[in-house]
N, C-alpha and C positions, 0 to 999 in steps of 0.2 A: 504494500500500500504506500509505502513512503516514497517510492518511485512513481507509483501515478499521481501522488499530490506533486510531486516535487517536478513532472513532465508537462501538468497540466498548467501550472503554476508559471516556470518558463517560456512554456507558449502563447501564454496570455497578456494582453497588450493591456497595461491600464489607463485608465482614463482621470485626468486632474481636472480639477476644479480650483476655480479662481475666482478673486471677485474682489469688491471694495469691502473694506472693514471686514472681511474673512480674518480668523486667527487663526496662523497653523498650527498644528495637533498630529500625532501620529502616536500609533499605539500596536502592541507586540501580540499576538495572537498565538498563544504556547499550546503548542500540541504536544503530548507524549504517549509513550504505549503501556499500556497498564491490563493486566486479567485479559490480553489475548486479543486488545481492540485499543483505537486511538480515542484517545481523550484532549476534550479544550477546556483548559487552564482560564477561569475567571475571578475577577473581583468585587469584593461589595465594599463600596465607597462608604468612608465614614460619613456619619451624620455634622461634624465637624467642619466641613469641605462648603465654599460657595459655592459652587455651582456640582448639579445632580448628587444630590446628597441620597447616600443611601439605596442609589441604584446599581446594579447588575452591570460591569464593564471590563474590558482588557485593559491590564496595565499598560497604562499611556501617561501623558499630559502634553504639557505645550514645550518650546525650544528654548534652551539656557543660551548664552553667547558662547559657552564652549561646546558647543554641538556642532561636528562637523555636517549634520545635514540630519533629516528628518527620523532615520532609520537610528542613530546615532540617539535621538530623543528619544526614542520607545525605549532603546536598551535601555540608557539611563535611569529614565520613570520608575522601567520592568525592576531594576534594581535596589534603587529607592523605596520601592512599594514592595516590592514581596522579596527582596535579598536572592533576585536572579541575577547572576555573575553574566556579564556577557561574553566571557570565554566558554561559556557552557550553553550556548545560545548557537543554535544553525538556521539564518537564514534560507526561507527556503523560496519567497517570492513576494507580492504587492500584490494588493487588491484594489479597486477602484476608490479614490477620495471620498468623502461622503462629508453631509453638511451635518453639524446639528440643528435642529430646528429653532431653537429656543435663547442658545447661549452664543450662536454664531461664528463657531472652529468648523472651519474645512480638518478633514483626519485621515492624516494617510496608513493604514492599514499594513502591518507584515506580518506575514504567517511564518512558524518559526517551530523548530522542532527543540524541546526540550531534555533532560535525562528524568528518570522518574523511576526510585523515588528521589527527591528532590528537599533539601534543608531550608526550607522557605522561611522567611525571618520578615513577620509584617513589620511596617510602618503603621502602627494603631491611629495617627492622625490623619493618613490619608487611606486607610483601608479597614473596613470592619472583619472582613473574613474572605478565604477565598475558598472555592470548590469547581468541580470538574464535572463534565457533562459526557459521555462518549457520544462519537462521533456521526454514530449511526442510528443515535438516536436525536440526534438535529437534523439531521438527513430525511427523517422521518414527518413527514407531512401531517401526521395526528397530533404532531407536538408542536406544529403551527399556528398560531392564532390570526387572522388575518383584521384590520377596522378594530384595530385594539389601540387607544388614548388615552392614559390614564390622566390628561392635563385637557383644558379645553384646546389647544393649539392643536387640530383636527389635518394641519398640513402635512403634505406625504404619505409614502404609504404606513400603517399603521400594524406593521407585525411585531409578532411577540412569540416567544419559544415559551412554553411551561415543562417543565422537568425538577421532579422531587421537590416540588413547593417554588423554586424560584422562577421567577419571571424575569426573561431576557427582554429590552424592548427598546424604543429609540436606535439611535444609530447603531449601537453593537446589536441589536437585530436585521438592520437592514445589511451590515458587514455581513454577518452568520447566513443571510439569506443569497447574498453575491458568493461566498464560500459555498456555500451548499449546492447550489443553481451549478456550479463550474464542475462541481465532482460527479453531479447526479448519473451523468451518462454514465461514467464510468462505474456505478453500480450494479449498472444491469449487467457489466461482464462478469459482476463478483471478484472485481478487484480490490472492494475496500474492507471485506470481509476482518 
């Protein structure tokens, strides 16, 4: 399977977004193999935090001045927030920019393979807890929510992943739905078994 993420992933042209008053943002998408299947590494934002408090996301944030460029920020974040070393980090691709609706970061997305298990050391001010989702159960269309807002801001599309109580939603659902959308094909060979 790490071969056809990692094929589909390089042959995939992303698309940027630009704009007036965009903040850039980019964030790490940790995938590892765990009981026989891949697993995605997320977190839950302190309530602490101005903006999306308490929601379901990938270690991310916005750019320091010593960041060599966007990919460069995610590690850092990944770091800061859950005590991921980026010498143990394998990029493996980019996914398309995505806005927030609400707080106004353009987010450039990198999916990333991780080792697992894994000595994760939160940052309690900017994370409440993290957990993992496999892979093929995001994949999975029953765990879709589609016209899901939990705010009145009704713009975009409005998906949401449920799995074991938590609710994926906002932009790390529309990422997860770009991610999911690009492997699907490759399911039906039973490649990502």
């Amino acid at each position: 399977m790490k071969q056809t993420i990692e094929r589909v992933l390089r042959q995939y042209k992303k698309k940027k977004s630009t704009g007036e008053n965009l903040k850039p943002s980019a964030v790490l998408i940790p995938l590892f193999y765990k009981e026989g299947q891949y697993h995605v590494l997320f977190t839950k934002r302190s309530y602490d935090l101005d903006f999306h408090k308490g929601q379901v996301c990938f270690p991310g944030g916005g750019p320091e001045p010593c960041d060599s460029g966007l990919l460069q920020t995610a590690l850092r974040e990944a770091e800061e927030e859950v005590g991921l070393n980026a010498k143990d980090v394998e990029i493996w691709g980019e996914l398309d920019d995505n806005l927030t609706l609400t707080s106004g970061y353009v987010v450039s997305p990198f999916v990333a393979f991780i080792p697992h298990p894994y000595p994760f050391k939160l940052n309690h001010k900017e994370v409440e807890a993290i957990f993992s989702v496999p892979l093929l159960a995001l994949m999975d269309e029953n765990n879709l929510r589609q016209d899901y807002y939990p705010t009145e801001n009704k713009s975009g599309p409005g998906y949401a992943y449920e799995y074991e109580g938590h609710i994926i939603w906002g932009v790390t659902a529309r990422i997860l739905r770009q991610f999911t959308e690009l492997l699907r094909s490759e399911t039906e060979s039973g490649a990502l078994g």
